[in-house]
C-alpha positions, 0 to 999 in steps of 0.5 A: 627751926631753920628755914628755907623760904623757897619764895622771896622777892626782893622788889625795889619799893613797898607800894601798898597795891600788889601790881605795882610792886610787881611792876618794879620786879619786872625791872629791877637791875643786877645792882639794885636787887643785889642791894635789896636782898644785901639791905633785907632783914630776912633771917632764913637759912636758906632762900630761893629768891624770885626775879621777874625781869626777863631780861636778867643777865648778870646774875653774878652780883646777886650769886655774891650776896646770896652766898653770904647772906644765906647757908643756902639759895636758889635763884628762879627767874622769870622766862618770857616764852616768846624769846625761847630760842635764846639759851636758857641753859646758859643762864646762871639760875636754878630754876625757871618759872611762868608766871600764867596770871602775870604774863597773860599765858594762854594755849597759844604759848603752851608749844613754846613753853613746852619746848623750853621745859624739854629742853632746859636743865633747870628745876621747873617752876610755876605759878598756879594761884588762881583768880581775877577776871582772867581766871577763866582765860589763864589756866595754870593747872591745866599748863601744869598737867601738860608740862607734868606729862612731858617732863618726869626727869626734874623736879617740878614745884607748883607754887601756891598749891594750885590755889582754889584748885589745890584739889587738881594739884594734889592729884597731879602730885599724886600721879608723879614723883617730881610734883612739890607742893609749895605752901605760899600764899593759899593757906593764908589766904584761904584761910577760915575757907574750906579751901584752908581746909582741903589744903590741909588734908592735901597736905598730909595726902601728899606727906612731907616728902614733897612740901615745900614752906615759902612765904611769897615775902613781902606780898605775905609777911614771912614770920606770919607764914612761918607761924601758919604752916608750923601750927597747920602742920602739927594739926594734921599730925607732922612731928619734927622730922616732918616738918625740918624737911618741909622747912628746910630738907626738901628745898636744901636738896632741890637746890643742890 
């Protein structure tokens, strides 16, 4: 089965607690990230690979290794809303992403974020898991809902399928075309939960039109995503045909 793992990150260490590896991401340099992914043993065909630092600029190095290392790769990079006049569109990467949890988003920045999500000609990307003691200050459906009604011309892909709120996320994705679904995550964590369980009905709700596999590697281990959405996927009825473009079809076009 080939693979297209639409969530990957390459941070520059393994420290056992999430933050601090997510601390190394938002500094991580054009070389050392290059060398992170040349290093890696990730044996996918294709991969969207995520960076954190905001102040990423030369994406050449990381374009050079992605080409030889992957049939086919995205680049997504974090964007920091307060430094939205700067030209987006001149960066060398796929697609942007906001990160509500991580960078503390709240109404105040959504005019900002909307402005960026108009004006960019980058796939549109967000991080909608859902938790902490923020979880009632950062909301990412909410921001999703907001974006979705601006932006119908590009693709826009909820990374974790809304998380606890995977149920809001399926009725967005229901209300417009260019909503994805991405598997990352939630299913994992959930899982035993009735929440694994809405996320399976959401899931063959929505079809394998607009589902995208990723595996959040190395905050979940890439092989063990791999195994859960396959079996998740044949419970619910998807066939072959349905899962190659969960696995693979849907990102390839996204990308291209």
């Amino acid at each position: 089965m080939r693979i297209f793992d639409f969530n990957i990150h390459f941070p520059i260490n393994s420290l056992e607690e999430v933050d601090k590896i997510v601390d190394t991401e938002r500094g991580v340099s054009p070389q050392e990230l290059s060398n992170r992914i040349e290093e890696s043993n990730y044996e996918v065909d294709g991969a969207n690979i995520m960076i954190f630092n905001t102040d990423f600029k030369n994406h050449q190095q990381v374009r050079s290794v992605c080409s030889t290392k992957y049939g086919h790769h995205m680049i997504t990079q974090l964007i920091n809303p307060d430094n939205y006049e700067k030209d987006i569109n001149s960066l060398d990467i796929d697609a942007i992403k906001f990160h509500p949890y991580q960078q503390d988003l709240t109404r105040k920045d959504y005019g900002k974020i909307l402005h960026i999500c108009n004006t960019t000609d980058k796939v549109i990307t967000l991080d909608t898991s859902y938790g902490s003691s923020k979880m009632y200050k950062n909301n990412p459906m909410e921001l999703a809902c907001l974006i979705a009604d601006e932006v119908k011309d590009k693709p826009i892909v909820l990374l974790h399928s809304g998380g606890l709120k995977c149920m809001e996320a399926m009725l967005l994705a229901e209300s417009q075309d260019n909503i994805w679904l991405e598997t990352s995550l939630s299913y994992s964590y959930y899982h035993g939960s009735r929440v694994a369980e809405d996320l399976k009905y959401i899931y063959k709700k929505v079809g394998a039109d607009r589902i995208l596999f990723a595996s959040d590697s190395p905050y979940f281990d890439l092989q063990t995503q791999v195994t859960q959405i396959d079996s998740m996927m044949t419970e619910i009825g998807f066939g072959s045909e349905e899962k190659h473009k969960v696995f693979y079809e849907n990102a390839v076009g996204i990308c291209q």
